[in-house]
N, C-alpha and C positions, 0 to 999 in steps of 0.2 A: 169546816162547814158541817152543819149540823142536818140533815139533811129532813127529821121530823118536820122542823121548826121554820123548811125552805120549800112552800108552796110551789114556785115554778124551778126547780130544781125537776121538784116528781113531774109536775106537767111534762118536761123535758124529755126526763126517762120514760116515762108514759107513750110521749109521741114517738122514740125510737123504738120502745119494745113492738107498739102497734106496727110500723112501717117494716119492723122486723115481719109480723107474724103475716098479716099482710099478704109480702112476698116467701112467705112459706119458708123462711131460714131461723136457723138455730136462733133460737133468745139466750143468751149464757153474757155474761161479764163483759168478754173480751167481745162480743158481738154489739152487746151495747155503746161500747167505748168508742169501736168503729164507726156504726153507726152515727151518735153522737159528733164523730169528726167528720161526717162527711156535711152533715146536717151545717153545723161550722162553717165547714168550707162553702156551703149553699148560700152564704151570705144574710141576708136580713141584717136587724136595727142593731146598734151595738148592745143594747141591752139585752136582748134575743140571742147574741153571740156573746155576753159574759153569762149571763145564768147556764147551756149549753157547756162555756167552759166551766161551768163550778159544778154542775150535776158529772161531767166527764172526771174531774181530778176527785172528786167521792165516789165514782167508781173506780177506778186505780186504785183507790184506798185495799177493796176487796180484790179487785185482781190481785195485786201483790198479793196478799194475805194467801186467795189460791193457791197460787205458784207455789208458796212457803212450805204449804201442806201437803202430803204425797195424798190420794185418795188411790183406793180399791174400788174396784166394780164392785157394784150390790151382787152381780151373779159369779163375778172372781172370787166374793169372801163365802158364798151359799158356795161352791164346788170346792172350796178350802177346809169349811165343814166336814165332807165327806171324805177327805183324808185323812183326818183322824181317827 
């Protein structure tokens, strides 16, 4: 899925990052994903519950990818600097 090209894909994510920020929790990937499945499991039309599942497996797409990559802190590699 292409996700420019999938209008209510973004609506989707959109409405979980809001509900995310909302209730004051992390917005990141794996909160989306969650999110997204809970939203699933809240039931509605089927088509409400596949766009949901298709915004969800195009974020997996980057979670994975995440995971793949180790990341440093912005302030782990600034105090890394200074031991040189």
């Amino acid at each position: 899925m292409s996700i420019q090209h999938d209008d209510k894909s973004q609506v989707m994510i959109g409405e979980a990052a809001l509900s995310l920020a909302l209730a004051e929790r992390e917005i990141s990937v794996q909160s989306l994903i969650s999110q997204l499945d809970h939203m699933a499991a809240a039931g509605g039309s089927q088509a409400r519950r596949s766009e949901i599942s298709a915004a969800s497996l195009w974020l997996r797409s980057f979670d994975d990818q995440w995971h793949a990559a180790q990341h440093v802190p912005y302030l782990q590699t600034l105090a890394g600097f200074n031991d040189e």
